[in-house]
N, C-alpha and C positions, 0 to 999 in steps of 0.2 A: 607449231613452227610455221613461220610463214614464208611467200615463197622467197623473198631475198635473202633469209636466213641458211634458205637452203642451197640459194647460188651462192652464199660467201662461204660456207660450211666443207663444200663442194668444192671449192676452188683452190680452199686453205689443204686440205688434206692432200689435194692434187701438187699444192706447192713443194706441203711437206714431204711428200714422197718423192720429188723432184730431188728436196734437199737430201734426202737419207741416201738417193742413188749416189748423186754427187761427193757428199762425206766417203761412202761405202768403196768406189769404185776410183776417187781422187781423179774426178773431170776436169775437164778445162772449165774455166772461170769464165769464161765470156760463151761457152757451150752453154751451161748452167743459167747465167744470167739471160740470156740471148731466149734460153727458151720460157723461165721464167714469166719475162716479160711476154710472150707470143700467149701465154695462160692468160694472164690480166687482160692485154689488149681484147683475147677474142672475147672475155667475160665482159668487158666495159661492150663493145661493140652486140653481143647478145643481148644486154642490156637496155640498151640507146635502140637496138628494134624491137625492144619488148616495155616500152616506157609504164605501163602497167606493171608491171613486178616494182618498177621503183623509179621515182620520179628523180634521181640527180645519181645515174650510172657514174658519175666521175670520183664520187665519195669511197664508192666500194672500191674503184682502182686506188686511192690512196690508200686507202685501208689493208690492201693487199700489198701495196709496194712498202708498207711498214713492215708487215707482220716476216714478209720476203728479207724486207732489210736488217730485222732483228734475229731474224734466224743465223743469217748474215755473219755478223758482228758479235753478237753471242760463243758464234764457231770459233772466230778467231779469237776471242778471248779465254775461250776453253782452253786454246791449244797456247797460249801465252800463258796460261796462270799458271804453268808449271816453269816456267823459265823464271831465274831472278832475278827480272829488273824492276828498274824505280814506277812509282807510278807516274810518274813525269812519260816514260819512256812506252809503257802502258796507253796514257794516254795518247800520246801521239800515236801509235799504230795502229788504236783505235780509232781515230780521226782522220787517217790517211787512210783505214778499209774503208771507210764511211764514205768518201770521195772516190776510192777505186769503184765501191758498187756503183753508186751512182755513174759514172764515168761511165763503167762500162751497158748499164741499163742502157742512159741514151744515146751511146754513139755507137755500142757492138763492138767495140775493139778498145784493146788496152791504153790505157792513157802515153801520152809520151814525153 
């Protein structure tokens, strides 16, 4: 394993445990996401002063803000597959969490 394998390996587990408090304990959404992001940033930023471990730190913060975002939207689709709506209606919720996470990533507060 090499060393960026092991900052992303690292990073991911740390998300994932973010997420399982978050499901576990039913946190605030922008608590969640808000700290989320403070994970990646400081990784992108250990990164960018360690340009040795990996020469374009910005790849690994997408890479983390997917994996964050599919955890995400995943969730919310767990908890919709048991309701009976159309996939029309599916889709849309899906679509609108997809714009809430984002929403709240870059701005920290709920959309309005």
């Amino acid at each position: 394993m090499n060393c960026i394998d092991a900052v992303e390996g690292t990073t991911r587990n740390i998300i994932d445990g973010l997420f399982q408090l978050f499901v576990e304990y039913n946190l605030d959404d922008t608590e969640y996401i808000r700290n989320i992001k403070t994970v990646m940033d400081s990784t992108d930023v250990f990164l960018q002063n360690n340009k040795e471990l990996y020469g374009n730190p910005h790849t690994l913060k997408k890479v983390l803000y997917e994996h964050a975002k599919d955890l995400w939207l995943n969730n919310v689709f767990n908890k919709i597959g048991a309701d009976n709506i159309s996939r029309e209606q599916v889709s849309d919720k899906i679509e609108y969490n997809g714009y809430y996470f984002d929403y709240i990533y870059n701005h920290g507060t709920y959309p309005h």
